[in-house]
LUMVOMAR-132117 format. One record per residue (C-alpha): residue in three letters; x, y, z. Coordinates in steps of 0.02 Angstrom, whole numbers, padded with zeros to 5 digits, always signed. Layout:
N
alaXYZ;...
This chain:
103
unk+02321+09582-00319;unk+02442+09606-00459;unk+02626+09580-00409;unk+02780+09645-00462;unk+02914+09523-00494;unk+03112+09559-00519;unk+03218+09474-00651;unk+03254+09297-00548;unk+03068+09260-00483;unk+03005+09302-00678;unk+03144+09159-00728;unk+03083+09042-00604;unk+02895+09087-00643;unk+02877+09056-00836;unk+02943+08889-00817;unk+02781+08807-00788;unk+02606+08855-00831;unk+02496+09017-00911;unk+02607+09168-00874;unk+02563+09347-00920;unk+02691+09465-00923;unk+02647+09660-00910;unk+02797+09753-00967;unk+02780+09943-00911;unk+02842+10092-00838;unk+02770+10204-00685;unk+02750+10350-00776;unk+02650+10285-00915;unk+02471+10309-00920;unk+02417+10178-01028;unk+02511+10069-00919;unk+02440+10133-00770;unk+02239+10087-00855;unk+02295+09935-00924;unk+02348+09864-00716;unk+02152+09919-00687;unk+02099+09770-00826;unk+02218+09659-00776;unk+02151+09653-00607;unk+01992+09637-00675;unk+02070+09475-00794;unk+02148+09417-00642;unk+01965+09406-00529;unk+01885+09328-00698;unk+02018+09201-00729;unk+02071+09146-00555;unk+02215+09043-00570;unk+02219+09000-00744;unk+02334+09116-00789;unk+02494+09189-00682;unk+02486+09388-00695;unk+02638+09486-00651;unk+02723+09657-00688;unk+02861+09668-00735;unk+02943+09853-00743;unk+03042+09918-00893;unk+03148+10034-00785;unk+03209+09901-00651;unk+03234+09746-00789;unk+03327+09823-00921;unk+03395+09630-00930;unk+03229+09573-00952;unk+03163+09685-01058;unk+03326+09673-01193;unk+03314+09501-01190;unk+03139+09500-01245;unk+03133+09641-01356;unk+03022+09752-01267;unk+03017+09912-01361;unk+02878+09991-01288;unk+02751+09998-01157;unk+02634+09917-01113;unk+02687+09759-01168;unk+02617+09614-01130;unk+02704+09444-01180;unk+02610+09277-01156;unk+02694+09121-01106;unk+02663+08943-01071;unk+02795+08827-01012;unk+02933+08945-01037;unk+02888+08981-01231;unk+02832+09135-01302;unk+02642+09116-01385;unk+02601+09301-01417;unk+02629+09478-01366;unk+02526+09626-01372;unk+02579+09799-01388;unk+02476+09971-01311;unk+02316+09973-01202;unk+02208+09792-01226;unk+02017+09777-01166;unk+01973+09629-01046;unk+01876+09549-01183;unk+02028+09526-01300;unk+02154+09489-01153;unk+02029+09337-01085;unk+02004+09269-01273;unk+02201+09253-01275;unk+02209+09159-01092;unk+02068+09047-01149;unk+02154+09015-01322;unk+02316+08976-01234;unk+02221+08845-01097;
């Protein structure tokens, strides 16, 4: 199951490993397809890859400090350093080729 994470558990979780940051907002409803795929990356790719949400309304911090402009966003991260961000509604087939590029 996806999980939500607040501003200090995202800190503590990008520090180490695959992390896969959803940036998005209730009320959106590309967001609200794009947690149906992630779930669907998530059973595919085990624990590869860390998937949380992150929500644009409750992390303004968050969201400033990364430049989030929009939603969805997703941001991957290894070890604490940005590799690539995607913008708008993604497929599984593109969001797995970027977890398996990152491994």
């Amino acid at each position: 199951m996806l999980r939500e994470v607040m501003e200090e558990e995202f800190r503590r979780s990008v520090k180490e490993g695959l992390v896969l940051a959803d940036f998005y907002s209730a009320t959106c409803g590309p967001c609200k397809m794009l947690s149906f795929v992630l779930a669907d990356v998530e059973k595919a790719c085990g624990d590869k890859v860390n998937i949380m949400k992150v929500d644009f309304d409750k992390n303004k911090v968050l969201v400033e400090e990364y430049g989030v402009s929009g939603y969805p966003t997703l941001i991957f991260m290894k070890d604490g350093e940005e590799l690539k961000r995607l913008t708008g509604l993604q497929q599984k087939p593109a969001i797995i080729k970027m977890i398996e590029e990152a491994l």
